[in-house]
C-alpha positions as CSV (number, residue, x, y, z in Angstrom):
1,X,14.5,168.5,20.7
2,X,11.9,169.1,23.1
3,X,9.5,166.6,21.1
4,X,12.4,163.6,20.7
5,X,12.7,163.6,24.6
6,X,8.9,163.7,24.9
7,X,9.1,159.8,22.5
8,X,11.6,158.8,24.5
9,X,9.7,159.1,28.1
10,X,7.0,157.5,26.7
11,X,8.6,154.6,24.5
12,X,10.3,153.7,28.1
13,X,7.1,154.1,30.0
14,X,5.2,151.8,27.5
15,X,8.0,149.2,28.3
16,X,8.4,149.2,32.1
17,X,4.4,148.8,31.9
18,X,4.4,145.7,29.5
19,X,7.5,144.1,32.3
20,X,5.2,145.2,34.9
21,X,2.4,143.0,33.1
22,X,4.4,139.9,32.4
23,X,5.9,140.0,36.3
24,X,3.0,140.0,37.1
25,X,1.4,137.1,34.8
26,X,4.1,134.7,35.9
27,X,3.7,135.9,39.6
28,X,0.0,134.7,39.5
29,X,0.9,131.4,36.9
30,X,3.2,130.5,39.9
31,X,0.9,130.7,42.9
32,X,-2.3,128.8,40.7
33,X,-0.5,126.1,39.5
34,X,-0.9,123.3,41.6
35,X,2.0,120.9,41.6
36,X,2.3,117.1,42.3
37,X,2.5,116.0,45.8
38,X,5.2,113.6,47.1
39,X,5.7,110.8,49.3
40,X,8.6,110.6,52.0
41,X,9.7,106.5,51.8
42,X,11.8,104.3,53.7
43,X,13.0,100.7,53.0
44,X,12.4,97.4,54.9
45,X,15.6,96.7,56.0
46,X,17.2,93.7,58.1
47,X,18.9,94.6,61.8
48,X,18.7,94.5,65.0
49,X,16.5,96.1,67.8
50,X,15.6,96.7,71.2
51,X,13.8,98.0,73.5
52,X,15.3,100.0,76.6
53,X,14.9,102.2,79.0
54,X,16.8,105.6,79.4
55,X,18.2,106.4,82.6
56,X,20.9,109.1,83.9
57,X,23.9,107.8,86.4
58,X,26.7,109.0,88.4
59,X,29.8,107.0,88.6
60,X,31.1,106.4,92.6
61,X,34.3,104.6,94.0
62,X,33.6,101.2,95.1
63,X,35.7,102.1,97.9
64,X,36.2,105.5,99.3
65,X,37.8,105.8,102.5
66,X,38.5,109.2,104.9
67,X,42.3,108.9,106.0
68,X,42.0,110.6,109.4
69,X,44.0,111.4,112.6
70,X,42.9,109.8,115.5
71,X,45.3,112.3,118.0
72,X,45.3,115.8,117.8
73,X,49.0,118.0,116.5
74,X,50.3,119.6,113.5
75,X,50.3,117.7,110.9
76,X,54.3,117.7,110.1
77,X,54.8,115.9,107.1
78,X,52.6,114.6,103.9
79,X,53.6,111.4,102.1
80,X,51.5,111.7,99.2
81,X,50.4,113.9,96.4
82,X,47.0,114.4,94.8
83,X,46.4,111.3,92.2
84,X,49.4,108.7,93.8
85,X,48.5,104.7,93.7
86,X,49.3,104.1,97.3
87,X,48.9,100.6,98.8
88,X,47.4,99.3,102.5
89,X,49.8,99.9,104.9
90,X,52.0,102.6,103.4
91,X,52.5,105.7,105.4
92,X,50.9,109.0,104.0
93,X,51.3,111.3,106.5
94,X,53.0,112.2,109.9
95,X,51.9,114.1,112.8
96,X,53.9,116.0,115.2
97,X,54.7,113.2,117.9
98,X,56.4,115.4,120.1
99,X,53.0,116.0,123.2
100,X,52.7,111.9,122.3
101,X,56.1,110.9,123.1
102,X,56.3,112.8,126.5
103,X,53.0,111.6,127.6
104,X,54.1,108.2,127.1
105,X,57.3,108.6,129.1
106,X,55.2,110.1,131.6
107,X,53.2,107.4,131.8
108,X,55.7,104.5,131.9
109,X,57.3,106.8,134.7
110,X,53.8,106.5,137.0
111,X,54.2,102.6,136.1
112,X,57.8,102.6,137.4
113,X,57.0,104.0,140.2
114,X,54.0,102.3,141.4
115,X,55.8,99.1,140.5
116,X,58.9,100.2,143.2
117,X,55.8,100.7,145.9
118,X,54.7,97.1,145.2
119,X,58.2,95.7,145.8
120,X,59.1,98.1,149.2
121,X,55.2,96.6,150.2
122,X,56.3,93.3,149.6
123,X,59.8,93.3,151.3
124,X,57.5,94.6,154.3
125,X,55.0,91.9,154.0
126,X,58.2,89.3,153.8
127,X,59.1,90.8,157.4
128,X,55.8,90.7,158.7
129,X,55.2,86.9,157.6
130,X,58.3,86.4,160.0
131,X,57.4,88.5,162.6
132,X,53.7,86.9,162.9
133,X,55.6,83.6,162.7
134,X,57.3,84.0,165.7
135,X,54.3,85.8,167.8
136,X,52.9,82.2,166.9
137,X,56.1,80.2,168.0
138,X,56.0,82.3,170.9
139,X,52.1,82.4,171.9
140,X,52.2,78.8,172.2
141,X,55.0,78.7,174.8
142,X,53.4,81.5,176.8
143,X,56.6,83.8,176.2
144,X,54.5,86.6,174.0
145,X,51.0,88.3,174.6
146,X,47.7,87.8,172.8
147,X,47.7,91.3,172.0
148,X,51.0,90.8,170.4
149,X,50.0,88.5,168.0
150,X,47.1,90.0,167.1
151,X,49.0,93.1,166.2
152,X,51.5,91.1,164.0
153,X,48.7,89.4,162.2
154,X,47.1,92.9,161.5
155,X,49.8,94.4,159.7
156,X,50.5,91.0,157.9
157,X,46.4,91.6,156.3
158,X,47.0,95.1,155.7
159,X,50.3,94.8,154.0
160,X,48.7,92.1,151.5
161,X,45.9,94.4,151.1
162,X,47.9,97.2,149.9
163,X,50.0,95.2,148.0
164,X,46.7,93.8,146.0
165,X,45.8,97.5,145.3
166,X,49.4,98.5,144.1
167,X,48.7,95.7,141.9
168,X,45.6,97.2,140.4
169,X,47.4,100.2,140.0
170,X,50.2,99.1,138.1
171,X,47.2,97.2,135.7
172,X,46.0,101.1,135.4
173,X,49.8,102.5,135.0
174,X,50.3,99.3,132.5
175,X,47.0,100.3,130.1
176,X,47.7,104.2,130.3
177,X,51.3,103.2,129.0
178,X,49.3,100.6,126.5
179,X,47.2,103.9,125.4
180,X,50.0,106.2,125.1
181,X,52.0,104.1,123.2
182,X,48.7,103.6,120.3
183,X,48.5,107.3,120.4
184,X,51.9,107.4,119.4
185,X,51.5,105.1,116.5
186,X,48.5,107.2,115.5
187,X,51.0,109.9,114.9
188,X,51.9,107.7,112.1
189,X,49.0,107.8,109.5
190,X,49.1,105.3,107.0
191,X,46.7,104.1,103.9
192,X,43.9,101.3,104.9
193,X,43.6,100.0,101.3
194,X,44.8,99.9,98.2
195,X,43.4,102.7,96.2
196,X,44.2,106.4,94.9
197,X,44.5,109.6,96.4
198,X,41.6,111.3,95.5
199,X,41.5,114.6,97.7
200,X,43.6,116.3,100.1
201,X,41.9,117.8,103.3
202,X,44.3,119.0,105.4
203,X,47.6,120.6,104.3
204,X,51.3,120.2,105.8
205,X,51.5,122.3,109.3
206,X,48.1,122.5,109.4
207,X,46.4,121.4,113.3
208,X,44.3,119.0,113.6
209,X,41.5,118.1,116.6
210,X,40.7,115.2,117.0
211,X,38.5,115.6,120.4
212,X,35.6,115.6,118.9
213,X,35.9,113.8,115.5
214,X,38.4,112.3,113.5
215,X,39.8,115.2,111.2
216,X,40.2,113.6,107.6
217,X,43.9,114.2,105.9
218,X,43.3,112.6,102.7
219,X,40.8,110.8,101.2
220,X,41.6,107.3,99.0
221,X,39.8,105.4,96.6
222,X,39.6,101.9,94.9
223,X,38.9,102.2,91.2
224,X,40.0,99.2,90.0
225,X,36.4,98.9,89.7
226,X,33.6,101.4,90.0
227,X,29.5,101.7,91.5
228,X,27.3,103.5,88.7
229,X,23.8,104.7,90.8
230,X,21.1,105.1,88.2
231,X,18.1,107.1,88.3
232,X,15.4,105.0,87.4
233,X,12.0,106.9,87.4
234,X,9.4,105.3,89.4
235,X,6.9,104.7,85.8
236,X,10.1,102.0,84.8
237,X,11.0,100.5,87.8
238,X,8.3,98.4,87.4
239,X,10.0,97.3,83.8
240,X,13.0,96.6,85.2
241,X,14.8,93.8,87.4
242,X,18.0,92.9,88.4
243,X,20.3,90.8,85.7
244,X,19.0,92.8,83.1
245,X,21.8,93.7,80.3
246,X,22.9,97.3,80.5
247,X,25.0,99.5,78.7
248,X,26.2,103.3,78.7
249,X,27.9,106.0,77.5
250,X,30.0,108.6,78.8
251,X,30.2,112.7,78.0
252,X,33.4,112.4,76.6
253,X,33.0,108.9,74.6
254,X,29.4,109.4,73.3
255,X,29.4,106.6,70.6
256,X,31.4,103.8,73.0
257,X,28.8,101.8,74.6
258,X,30.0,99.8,77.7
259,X,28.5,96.7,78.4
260,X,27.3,95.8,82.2
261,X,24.8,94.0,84.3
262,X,21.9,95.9,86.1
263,X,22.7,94.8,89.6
264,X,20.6,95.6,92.4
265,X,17.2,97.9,92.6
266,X,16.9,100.0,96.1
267,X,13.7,99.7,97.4
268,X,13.2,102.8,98.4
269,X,13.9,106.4,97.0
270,X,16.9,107.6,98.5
271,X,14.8,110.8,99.9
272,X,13.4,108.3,102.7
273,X,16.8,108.8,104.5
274,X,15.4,112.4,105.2
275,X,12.4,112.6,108.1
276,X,11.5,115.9,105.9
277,X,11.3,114.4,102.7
278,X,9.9,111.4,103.6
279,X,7.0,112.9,105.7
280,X,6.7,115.8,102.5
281,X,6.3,112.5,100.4
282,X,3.5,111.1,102.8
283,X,1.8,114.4,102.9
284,X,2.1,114.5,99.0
285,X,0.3,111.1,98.7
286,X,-2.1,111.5,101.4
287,X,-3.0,114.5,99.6
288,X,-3.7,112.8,96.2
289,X,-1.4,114.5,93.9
290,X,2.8,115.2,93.9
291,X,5.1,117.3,91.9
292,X,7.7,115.8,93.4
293,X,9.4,112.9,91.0
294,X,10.5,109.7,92.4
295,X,13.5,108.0,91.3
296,X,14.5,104.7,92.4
297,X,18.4,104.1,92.4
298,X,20.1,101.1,90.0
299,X,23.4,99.9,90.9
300,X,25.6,98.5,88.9
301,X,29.1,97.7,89.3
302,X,31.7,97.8,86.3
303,X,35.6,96.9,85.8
304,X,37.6,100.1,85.6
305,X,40.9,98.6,84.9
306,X,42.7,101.3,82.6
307,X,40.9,104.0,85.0
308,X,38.7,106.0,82.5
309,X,35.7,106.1,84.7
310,X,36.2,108.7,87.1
311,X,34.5,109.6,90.3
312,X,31.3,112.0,89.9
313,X,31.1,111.3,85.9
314,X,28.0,111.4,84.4
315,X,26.3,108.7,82.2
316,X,23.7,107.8,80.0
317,X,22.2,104.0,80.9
318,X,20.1,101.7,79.0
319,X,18.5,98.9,80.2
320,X,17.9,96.3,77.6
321,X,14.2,95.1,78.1
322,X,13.8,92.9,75.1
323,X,15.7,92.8,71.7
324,X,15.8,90.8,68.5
325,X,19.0,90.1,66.1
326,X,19.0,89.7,62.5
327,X,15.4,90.5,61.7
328,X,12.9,92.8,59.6
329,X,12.7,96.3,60.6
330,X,10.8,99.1,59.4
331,X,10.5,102.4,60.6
332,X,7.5,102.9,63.4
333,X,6.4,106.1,61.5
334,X,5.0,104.1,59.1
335,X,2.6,102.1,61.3
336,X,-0.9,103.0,61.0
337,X,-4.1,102.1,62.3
338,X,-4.1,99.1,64.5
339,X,-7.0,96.5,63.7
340,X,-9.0,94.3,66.5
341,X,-6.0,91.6,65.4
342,X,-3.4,93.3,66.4
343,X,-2.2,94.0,63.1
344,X,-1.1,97.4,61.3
345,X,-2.0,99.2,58.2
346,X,1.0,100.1,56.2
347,X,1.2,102.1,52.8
348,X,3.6,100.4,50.7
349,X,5.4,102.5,47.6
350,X,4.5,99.4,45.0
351,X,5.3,102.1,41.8
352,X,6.1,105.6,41.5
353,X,3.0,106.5,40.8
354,X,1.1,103.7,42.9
355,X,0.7,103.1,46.4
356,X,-1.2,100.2,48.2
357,X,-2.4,99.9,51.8
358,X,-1.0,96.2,53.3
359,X,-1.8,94.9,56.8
360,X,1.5,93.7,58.9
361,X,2.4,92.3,61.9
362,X,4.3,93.7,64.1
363,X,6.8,92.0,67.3
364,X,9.3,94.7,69.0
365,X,8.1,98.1,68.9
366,X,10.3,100.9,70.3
367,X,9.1,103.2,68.7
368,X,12.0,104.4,66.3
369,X,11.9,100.7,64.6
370,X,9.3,98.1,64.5
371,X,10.0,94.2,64.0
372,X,8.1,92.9,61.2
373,X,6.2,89.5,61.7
374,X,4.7,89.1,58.7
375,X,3.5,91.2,55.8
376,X,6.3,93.2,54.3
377,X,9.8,91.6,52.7
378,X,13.5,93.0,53.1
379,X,13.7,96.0,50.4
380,X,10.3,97.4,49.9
381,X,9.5,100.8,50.5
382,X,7.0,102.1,52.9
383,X,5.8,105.5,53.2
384,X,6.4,107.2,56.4
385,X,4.9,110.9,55.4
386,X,3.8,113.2,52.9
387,X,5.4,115.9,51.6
388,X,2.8,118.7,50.1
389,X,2.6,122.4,49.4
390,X,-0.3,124.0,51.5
391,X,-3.1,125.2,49.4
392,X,-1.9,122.4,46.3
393,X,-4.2,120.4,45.1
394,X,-3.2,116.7,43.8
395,X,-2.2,116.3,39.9
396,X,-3.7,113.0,40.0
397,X,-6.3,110.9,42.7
398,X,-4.0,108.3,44.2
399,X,-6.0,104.5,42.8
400,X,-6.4,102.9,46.4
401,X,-6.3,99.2,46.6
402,X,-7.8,96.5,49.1
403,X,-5.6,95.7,51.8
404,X,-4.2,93.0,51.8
405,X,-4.7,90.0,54.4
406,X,-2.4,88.1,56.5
């Protein structure tokens, strides 16, 4: 028994060592062999291309207006809510008139009553024409004193003098009623444009001070049509100009490319309108070098008429330098060496197992696709990489051709 068992361990140990030698051979068959490297190939195709530039932009109202209270109250009442089309004109919110309404009675009292000292001055000033008219009558046939008249022609100036400044004073009385009666109309708050309520500042019973600066209620914007400001860095401004051909994308409509116009270029980096920035930029360029990067702002200005384009979105611009419809494209990963002529080397995929090296031309280059010139026809194949296993060696030498000549 003892002796079966004894076969058996070493009939199983003879085979696990003869697996163990035939893993083994195939392990080592596998990393020797060398296998056939391959080509990665595109077509010539026929399309369109252009060249742009990238730029990142933030959409704005074209009109954004601060409703604000020009008197100082409670705000009583609200007309609107958050979102509401409201037109120029229409009332949006009350203040408390209440302080505004006495004042103006108080000031339409002072009128009043500066108006009644005009008219008991000028029933006195009737009296003392009269009077002086007589002391004249009277001088002249000796029957009154010089002294007399005198006296009579006095008051007659004085009275006239008063009356004139009465008369200034009811102007006064008549603009303090003029301004009392505007602040009273200011309680009344109402929309300067057409446009939508975009925010809400201040909140029903809340007080407002207007002393030292108009408090805003609401704020309301146009966006019928909206401003996009682009960043444009300061190495493609130079590219760029206005009437260029634009278009972009928004976050939540990736693949929907709107058209547009590029239509204006700021001079100046909007970091001038700081003294601090500006004189950290002059230090930065005195001193040779900046980490600071300068963007210059594109405007352009688009039709928002079913109101997708939001305030504060953001956007992906291009700016259309050049482009070219309906032509011969290949890919710009196959370009290769670049000759005196301006010409490229190209491996072209003439069999499976043959490649040739032809010289192209090449017109619009963005570097994704490349216009072809002259040198390569709609269908080929071109060769825009290699695929090969590190360490292989090739199967076969690759038989390499003259380029060709344009």
């Amino acid at each position: 028994m003892q002796t079966l068992k004894k076969k058996l361990r070493w009939r199983l140990l003879l085979i696990a060592t003869v697996l163990a030698l035939i893993a083994g051979g195939l392990a080592l068959y596998s990393f020797n062999r060398n296998p056939e490297p391959g080509t990665m190939t595109a077509p010539v195709t026929r399309g369109s291309i252009e060249a742009t530039v990238l730029a990142s932009g933030e959409i704005e109202a074209e009109n954004l207006v601060s409703v604000g209270a020009q008197v100082s109250g409670q705000l009583k009442s609200l007309k609107v809510a958050l979102g509401d089309t409201v037109k120029a004109g229409q009332l949006v919110a009350e203040i408390d008139s209440l302080p505004q309404q006495n004042t103006l009675r108080t000031k339409r009292a002072a009128l009043e009553a500066i108006q009644a000292q005009k008219r008991a001055k000028e029933s006195s000033l009737a009296l003392a024409e009269r009077t002086l008219k007589r002391q004249r009558q009277m001088l002249s046939g000796d029957a009154t004193s010089r002294e007399d008249f005198d006296t009579a022609e006095a008051n007659l100036k004085v009275l006239r003098a008063e009356i004139d400044v009465l008369q200034a004073q009811i102007e006064q009385a008549r603009i303090a009623v003029d301004t009392a009666q505007l602040d009273l109309g200011y309680t009344k708050i109402s929309s300067p444009i057409d446009g939508v309520v975009v925010a809400i500042v201040t909140k029903e019973g809340q007080t407002v001070n207007a002393n030292q600066s108009a408090p805003t209620i609401i704020k309301v914007a146009s966006l019928e049509r909206v401003i996009i400001k682009v960043e444009i860095s300061e190495a493609d401004v130079v590219k760029v100009k206005p009437g260029q051909r634009v278009y972009f994308t928004i976050l939540g409509e990736p693949d929907n490319q709107i058209p547009a116009v590029l239509q204006s270029i700021e001079p100046a980096p909007e970091s001038i309108a700081s003294e601090s920035n500006s004189g950290a930029a002059s230090a930065s360029s005195t001193s040779g070098s900046s980490s600071v990067a300068i963007y210059y702002m594109g405007v352009l200005t688009v039709p928002n008429p079913d109101g997708k384009l939001r305030i504060a979105m953001t956007t992906q611009v291009h700016i259309v330098l050049s482009e070219a419809q309906d032509v011969v494209t290949v890919p710009s990963a196959a370009l290769g060496s670049r000759d005196n002529q301006g010409r490229y080397l190209v491996r072209v995929a003439a069999a499976p197992d043959q490649i040739r090296e032809q010289w192209v031309r090449i017109g619009l280059n963005n570097n994704v696709q490349a216009e072809v010139l002259a040198g390569l026809e709609e269908g080929q194949l071109v060769v825009i990489g290699d695929q090969e296993t590190p360490g292989a060696q090739p199967a076969m030498r690759m038989r390499r051709r003259q380029p060709g000549l344009l």
